[in-house]
C-alpha positions in Angstrom: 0.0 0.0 0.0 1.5 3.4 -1.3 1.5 5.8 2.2 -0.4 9.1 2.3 1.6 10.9 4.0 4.8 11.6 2.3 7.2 14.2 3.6 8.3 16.7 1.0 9.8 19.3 3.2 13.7 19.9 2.8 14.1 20.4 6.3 12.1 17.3 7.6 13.4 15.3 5.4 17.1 15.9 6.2 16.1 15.4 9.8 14.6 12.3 8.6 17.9 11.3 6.9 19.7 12.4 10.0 17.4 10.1 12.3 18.8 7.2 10.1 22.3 7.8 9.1 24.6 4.7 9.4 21.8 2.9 8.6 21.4 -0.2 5.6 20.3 1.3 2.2 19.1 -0.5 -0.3 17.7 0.8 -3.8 14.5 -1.0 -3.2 13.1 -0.5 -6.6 13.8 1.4 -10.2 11.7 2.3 -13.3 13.5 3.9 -15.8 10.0 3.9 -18.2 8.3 5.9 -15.6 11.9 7.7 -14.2 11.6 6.7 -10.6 13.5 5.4 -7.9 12.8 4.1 -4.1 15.7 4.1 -1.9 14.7 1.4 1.3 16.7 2.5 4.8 16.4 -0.3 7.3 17.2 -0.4 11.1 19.2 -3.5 12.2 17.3 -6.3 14.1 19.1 -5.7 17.2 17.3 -2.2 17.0 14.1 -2.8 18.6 12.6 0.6 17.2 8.8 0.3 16.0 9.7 1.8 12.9 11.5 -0.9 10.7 11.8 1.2 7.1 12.1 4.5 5.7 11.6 5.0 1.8 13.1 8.0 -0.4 10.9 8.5 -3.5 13.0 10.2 -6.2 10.7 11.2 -9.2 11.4 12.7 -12.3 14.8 10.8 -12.4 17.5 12.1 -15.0 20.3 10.7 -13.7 21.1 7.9 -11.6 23.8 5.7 -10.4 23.6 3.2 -8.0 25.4 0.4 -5.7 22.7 -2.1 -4.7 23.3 -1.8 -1.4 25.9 -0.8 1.9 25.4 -0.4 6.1 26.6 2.9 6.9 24.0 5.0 5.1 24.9 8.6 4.0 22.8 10.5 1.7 22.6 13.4 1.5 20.7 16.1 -0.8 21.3 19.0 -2.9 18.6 21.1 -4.9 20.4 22.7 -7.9 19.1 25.2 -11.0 20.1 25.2 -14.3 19.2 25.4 -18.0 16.2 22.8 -17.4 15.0 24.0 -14.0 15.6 22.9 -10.4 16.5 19.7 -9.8 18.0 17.6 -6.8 20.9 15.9 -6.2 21.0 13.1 -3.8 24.1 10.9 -3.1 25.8 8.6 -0.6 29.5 9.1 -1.5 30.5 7.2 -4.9 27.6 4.4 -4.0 25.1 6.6 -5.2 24.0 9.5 -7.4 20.4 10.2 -8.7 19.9 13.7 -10.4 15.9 14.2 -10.1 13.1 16.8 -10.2 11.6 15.9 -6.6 12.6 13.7 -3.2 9.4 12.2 -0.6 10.6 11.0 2.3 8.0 8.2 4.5 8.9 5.9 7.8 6.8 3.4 7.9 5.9 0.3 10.2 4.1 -1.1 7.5 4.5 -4.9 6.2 4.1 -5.7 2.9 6.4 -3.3 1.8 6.0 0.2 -0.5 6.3 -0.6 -3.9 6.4 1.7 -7.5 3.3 -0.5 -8.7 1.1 0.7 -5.7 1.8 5.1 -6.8 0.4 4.4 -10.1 -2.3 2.7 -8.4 -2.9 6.4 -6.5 
């Protein structure tokens, strides 16, 4: 089930990223037909937090480059203008580059997970 309540807010979200720095990353899922990406962070079992996941939804995707996934989560974002408009920058060192329009941020308790399927579904 796609959540409702997506962050979109630069400064919640870094907070949100700050909350779960050195955490696991993994790119969870990528469409290149419809230019979107969903970055998975995930709390170690031996973190008994009630919140297991947190999702990054990067839309609009121009550019991206990606390790599968790492422990020790970094990412961090940028917005950026240019000749085409604003867009954002998000990376985690040399494992990971995206260049897109927009970033939504979610934590979620939620089992089964978010997938790209269930935000065309609306």
């Amino acid at each position: 089930m796609w959540p409702s309540k997506w962050i979109r807010d630069d400064v919640e979200i870094q907070a949100l990223l700050e909350r779960w720095r050195g955490t696991r990353l993994e790119v969870w899922e990528y469409s290149c037909s419809h230019a979107r990406l969903l970055i998975r962070l995930i709390r170690e079992k031996e973190n008994m937090d009630p919140v297991a996941s947190a999702y990054l939804f990067c839309h609009g995707c121009q550019s991206v480059r990606f390790d599968d996934g790492w422990r020790g989560m970094d990412v961090h974002i940028k917005r950026a203008s240019g000749s085409s408009g604003s867009a954002c920058v998000v990376s985690d060192r040399d494992r990971l580059h995206i260049v897109c329009r927009g970033v939504s941020a979610v934590e979620t308790a939620v089992i089964p997970f978010i997938n790209l399927n269930d935000q065309l579904r609306g």
